[in-house]
C-alpha positions in Angstrom: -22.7 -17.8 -5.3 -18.9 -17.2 -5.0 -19.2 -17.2 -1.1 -16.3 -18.7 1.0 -14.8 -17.8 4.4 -11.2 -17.4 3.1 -10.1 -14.4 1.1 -6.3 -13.3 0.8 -5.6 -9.5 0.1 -2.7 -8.3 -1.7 -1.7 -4.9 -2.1 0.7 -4.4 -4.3 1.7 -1.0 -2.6 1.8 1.3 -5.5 0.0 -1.1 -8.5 -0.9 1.4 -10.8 -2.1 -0.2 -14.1 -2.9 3.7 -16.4 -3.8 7.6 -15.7 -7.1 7.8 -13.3 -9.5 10.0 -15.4 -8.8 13.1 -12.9 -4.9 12.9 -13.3 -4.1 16.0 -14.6 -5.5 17.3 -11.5 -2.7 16.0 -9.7 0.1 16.3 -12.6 0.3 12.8 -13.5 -0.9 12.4 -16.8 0.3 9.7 -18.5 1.4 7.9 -15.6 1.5 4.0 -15.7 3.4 2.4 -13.4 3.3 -1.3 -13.9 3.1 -0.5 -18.2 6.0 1.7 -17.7 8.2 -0.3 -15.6 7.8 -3.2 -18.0 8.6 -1.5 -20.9 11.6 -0.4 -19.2 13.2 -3.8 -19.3 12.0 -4.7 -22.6 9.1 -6.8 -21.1 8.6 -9.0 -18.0 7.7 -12.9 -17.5 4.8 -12.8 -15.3 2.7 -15.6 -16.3 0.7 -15.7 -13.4 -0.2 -12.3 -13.2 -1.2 -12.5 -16.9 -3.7 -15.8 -16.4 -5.1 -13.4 -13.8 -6.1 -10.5 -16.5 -3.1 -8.2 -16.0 -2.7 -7.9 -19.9 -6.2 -6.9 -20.6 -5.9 -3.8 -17.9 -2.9 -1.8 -19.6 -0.3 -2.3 -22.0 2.3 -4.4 -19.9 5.2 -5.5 -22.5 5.6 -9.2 -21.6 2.1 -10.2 -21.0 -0.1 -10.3 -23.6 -4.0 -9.6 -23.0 -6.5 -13.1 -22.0 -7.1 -14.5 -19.0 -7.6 -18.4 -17.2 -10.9 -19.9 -16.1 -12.0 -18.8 -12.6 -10.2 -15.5 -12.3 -12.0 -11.9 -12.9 -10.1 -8.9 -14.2 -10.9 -5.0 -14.3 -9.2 -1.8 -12.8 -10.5 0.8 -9.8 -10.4 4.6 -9.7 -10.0 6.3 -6.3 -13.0 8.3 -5.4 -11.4 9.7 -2.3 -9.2 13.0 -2.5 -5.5 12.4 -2.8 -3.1 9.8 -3.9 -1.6 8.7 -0.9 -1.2 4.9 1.1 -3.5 5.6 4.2 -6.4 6.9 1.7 -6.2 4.5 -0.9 -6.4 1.8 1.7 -9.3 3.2 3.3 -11.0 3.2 0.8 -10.2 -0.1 -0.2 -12.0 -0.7 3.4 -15.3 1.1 2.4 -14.2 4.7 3.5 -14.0 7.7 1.1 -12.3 10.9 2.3 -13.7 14.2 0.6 -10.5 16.4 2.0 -7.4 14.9 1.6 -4.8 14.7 4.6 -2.9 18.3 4.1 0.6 18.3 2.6 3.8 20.6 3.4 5.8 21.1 0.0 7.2 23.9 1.6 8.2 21.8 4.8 6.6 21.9 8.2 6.0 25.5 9.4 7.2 27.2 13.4 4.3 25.7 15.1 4.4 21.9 14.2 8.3 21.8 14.2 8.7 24.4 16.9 6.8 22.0 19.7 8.6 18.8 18.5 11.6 20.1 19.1 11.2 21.2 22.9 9.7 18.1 23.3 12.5 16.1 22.0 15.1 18.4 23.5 17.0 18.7 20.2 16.9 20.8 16.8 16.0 18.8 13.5 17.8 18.4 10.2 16.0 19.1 7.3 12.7 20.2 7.1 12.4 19.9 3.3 10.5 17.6 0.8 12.6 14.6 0.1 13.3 11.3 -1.5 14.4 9.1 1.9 17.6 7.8 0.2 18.9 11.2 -0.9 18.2 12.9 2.5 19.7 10.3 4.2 23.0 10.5 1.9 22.9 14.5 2.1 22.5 15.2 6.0 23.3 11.4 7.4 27.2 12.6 8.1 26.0 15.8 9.6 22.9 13.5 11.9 26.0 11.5 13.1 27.8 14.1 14.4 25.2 16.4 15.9 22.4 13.5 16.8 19.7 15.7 15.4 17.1 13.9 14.0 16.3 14.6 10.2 13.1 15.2 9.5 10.7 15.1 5.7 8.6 14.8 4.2 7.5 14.3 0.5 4.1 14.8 -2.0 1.8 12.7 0.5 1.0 13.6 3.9 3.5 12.6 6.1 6.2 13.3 8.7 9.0 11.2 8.3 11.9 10.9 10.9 15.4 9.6 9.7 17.8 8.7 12.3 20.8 6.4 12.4 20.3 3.4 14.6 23.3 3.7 16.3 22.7 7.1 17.0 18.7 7.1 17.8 18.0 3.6 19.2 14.5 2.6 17.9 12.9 2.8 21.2 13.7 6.6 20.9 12.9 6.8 17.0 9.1 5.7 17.8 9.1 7.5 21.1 9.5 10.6 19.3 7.2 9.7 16.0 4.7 8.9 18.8 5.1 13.0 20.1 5.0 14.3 16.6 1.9 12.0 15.9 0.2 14.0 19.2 1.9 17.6 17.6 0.2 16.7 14.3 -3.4 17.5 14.9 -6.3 19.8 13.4 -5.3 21.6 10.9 -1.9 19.9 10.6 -3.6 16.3 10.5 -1.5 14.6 8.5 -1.8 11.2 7.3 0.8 9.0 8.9 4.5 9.6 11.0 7.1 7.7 9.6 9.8 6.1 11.6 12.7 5.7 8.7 15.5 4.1 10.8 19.0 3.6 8.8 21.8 2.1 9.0 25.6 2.0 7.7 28.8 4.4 7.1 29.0 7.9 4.9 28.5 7.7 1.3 27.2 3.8 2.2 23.9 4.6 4.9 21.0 2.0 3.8 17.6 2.1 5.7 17.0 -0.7 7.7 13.1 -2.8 7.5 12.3 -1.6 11.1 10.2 1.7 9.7 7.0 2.0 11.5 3.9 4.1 10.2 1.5 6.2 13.0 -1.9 7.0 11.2 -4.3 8.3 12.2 -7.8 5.8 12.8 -10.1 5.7 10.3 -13.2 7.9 11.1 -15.7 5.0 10.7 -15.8 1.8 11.2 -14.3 -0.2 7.9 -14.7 -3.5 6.3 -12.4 -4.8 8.6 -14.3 -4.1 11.6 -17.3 -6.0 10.3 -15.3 -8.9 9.7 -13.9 -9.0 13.2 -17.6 -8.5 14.4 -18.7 -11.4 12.1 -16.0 -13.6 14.6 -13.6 -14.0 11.9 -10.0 -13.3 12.3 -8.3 -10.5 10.4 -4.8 -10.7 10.0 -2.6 -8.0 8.4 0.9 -8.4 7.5 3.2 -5.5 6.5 2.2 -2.0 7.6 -1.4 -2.7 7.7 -1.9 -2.6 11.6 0.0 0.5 11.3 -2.3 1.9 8.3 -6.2 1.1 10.2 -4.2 2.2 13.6 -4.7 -1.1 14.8 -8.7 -0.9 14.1 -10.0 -4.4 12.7 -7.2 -6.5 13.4 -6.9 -9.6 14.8 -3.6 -9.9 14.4 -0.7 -8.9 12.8 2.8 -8.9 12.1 5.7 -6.9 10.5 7.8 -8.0 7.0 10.5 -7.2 6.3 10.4 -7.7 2.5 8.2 -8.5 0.0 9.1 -12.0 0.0 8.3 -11.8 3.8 5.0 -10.7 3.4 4.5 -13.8 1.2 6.0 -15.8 3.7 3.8 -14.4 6.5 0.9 -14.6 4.4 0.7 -18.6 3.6 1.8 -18.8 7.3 -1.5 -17.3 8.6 -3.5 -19.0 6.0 -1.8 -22.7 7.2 -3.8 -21.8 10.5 -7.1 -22.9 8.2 -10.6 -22.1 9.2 -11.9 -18.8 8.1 -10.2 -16.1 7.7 -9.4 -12.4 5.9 -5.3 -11.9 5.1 -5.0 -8.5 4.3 -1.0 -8.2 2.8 0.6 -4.8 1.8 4.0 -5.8 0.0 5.4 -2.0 0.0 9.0 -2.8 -1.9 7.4 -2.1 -4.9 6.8 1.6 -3.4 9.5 2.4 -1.2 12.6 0.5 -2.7 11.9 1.5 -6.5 8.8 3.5 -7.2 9.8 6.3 -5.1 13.6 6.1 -6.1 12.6 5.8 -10.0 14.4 2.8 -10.4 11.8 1.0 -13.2 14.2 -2.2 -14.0 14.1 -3.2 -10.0 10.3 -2.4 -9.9 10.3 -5.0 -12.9 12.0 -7.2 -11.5 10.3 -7.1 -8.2 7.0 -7.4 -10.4 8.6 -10.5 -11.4 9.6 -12.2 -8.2 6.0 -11.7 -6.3 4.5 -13.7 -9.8 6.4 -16.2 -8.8 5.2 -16.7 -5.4 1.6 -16.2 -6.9 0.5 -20.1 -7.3 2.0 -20.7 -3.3 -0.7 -18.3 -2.3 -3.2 -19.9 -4.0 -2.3 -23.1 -2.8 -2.2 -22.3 0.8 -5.8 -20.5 -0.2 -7.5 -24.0 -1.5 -10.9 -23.1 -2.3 -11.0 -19.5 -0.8 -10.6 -16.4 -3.3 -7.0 -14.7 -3.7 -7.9 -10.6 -4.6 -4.9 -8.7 -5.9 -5.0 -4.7 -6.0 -2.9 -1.5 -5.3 -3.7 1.5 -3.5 -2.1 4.1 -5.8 1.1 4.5 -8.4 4.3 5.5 -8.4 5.3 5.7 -11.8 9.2 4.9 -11.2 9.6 6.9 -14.9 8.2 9.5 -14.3 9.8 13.3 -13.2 9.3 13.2 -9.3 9.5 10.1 -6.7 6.2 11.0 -5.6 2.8 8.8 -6.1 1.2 9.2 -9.5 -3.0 9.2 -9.6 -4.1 5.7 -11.1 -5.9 3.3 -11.9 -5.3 0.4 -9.9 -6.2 -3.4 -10.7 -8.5 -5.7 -9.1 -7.1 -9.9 -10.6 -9.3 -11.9 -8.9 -8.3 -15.7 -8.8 -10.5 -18.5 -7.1 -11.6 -22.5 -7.3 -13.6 -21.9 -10.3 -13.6 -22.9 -14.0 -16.0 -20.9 -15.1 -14.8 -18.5 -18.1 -13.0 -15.3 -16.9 -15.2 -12.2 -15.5 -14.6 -8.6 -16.7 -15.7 -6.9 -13.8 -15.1 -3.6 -15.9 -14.2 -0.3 -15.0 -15.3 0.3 -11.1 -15.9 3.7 -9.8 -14.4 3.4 -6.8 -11.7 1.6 -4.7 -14.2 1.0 -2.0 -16.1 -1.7 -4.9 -13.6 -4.1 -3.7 -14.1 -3.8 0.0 -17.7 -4.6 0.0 -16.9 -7.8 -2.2 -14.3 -9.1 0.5 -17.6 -8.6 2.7 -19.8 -9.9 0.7 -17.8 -13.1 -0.2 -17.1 -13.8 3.5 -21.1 -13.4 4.3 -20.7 -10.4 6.2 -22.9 -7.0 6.1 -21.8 -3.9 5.2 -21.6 -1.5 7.4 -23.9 1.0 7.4 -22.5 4.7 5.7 -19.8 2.6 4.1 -19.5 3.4 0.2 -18.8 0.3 -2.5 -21.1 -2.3 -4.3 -20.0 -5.6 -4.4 -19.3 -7.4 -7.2 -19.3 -11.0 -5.9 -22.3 -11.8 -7.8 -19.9 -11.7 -11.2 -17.4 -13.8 -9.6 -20.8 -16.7 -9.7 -19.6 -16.9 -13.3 -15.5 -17.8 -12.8 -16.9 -20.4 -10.0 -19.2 -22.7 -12.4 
């Protein structure tokens, strides 16, 4: 019944497919990031998304509604409090977080910046809520000349530390995320510390693939911990090790672009045998969401369709799950991370007619069908219901 041993997980960091029903909550009604950023361009050619079920989520100007034969389509609103990468992927994992991770539109106050800065032995730059590209442009000159690092942050919960490679070697830049990730504790708990190396000359700075994210573990044990238990390899590819803390990976590596992640993905799956291939691809977030720049979101949207039937080939008969974690409507008024829906497209060996696997309540639905389609039992106190028994229908 829709069982296999090989799933491939793609999160399309920031796939938000309409307005969760508790947006207003977080000022981001009518946000739609993947309906927006097509409409931007006049439309977008992303046939494969579309035999997947994109169309019959959201509005998407390009792709019209329907869906192929062994695929199942619906959308996922986050149960958990906040809108941010670390909780949206945990709960993708089966964990739901009642508090979110605390937030600093003010900037950090005396006694988190304070301590990081005797420990460092240097002042910071900054101290504000930023977009990473404008604070880079802003205090970069002045980072050069002083070697203070800059630090901000932004809507989620994180600590992010610019610093010039040439200036800061990396070593350093994750030496000193590593002693504001130890500062950042209790009350001040935030989500993740963000190394945001750059690059380049005044007026011309760029930042460089090399970021690294330090969350904090999960407070449970997740999905992915079951299917390590189960003797099944986990491998993550982007920031995942970074966003689990290391927790229910096998192994893992680093990309450097979206195309990357696509790249390392098929490379894992080559291995064959079982296997889970958990993949964020965070351009989508990072290089346009956040910078509001909807025609390069498009046309990013675009480019990962392309590599879409690849992945499914390296696959063969295992079950490719395609999802998001939260927005980042690149239309809308801030750069931050808009509350949405996100989708769940579904692809396997089937020809059964496509599945609408309707609205689910919660993010953590998904998890507990990776589980369920790789044989594995949920952890106890982990929240989802699986919806692998639906996907018997695209299989026949």
């Amino acid at each position: 019944m829709g069982r296999t041993d090989r799933v491939l997980l793609v999160v399309g960091d920031s796939f938000g497919v309409g307005e969760a029903p508790d947006a207003a909550d977080y000022g981001d009604v009518g946000a739609n990031t993947l309906g927006h950023a097509a409409a931007a361009v006049g439309g977008i050619h992303a046939p494969n998304l579309g035999a997947l079920g994109l169309g019959e989520l959201t509005e998407v100007a390009g792709v019209p509604p329907g869906a192929e034969p062994g695929t199942a389509h619906g959308k996922m609103a986050e149960r958990s409090a906040g809108k941010d990468t670390t909780t949206g992927h945990w709960e993708l994992a089966g964990v739901v977080l009642e508090r979110p991770f605390p937030t600093y539109p003010d900037g950090f106050p005396a006694e988190v910046i304070e301590p990081f800065e005797r420990a460092i032995g240097r002042e910071v730059l900054g101290n504000v809520p930023a977009s990473g590209t404008e604070i880079i442009k802003e205090l970069g000159e002045e980072h050069l000349r002083t070697g203070r690092p800059i630090v901000y942050t932004s809507g989620d919960s994180v600590f992010q530390i610019a610093c010039h490679v040439d200036v800061v070697p990396l070593t350093t830049l994750y030496e000193w995320c590593a002693v504001a990730r130890g500062i950042l504790q209790g009350d001040h708990l935030v989500g993740r510390v963000i190394a945001r190396p750059f690059a380049g000359t005044p007026g011309a700075f760029v930042r460089t693939p090399d970021r690294r994210d330090l969350s904090v573990p999960p407070p449970r044990s997740t999905v992915l911990d079951a299917v390590v238990d189960a003797s099944i390899p986990v491998y993550g590819v982007g920031k995942i090790r970074d966003i689990y803390d290391g927790r229910g990976i096998t192994e893992f590596r680093y990309s450097r672009s979206n195309d990357d992640g696509c790249d390392l993905s098929i490379d894992y799956l080559s291995r064959g045998g079982p296997a889970l291939v958990v993949t964020n691809l965070v351009d989508f977030d990072s290089k346009y969401g956040h910078r509001n720049d909807p025609d390069g979101y498009a046309h990013a949207v675009e480019a990962f369709d392309r590599r879409i039937p690849e992945l499914r080939a390296a696959l063969g008969r295992g079950w490719l799950v395609i999802t998001g974690d939260h927005g980042c409507d690149p239309t809308d008024v801030s750069t931050d991370h808009t509350r949405e829906y996100v989708p769940v497209l579904v692809g396997g060996p089937g020809i059964g007619p496509p599945v609408d696997l309707g609205v689910r309540p919660t993010f953590a639905d998904l998890g507990a069908t990776v589980a369920d389609l790789l044989r594995v039992p949920l952890p106890e106190g982990l929240a989802g219901t699986s919806f692998a028994p639906a996907l018997e229908l695209a299989e026949r």
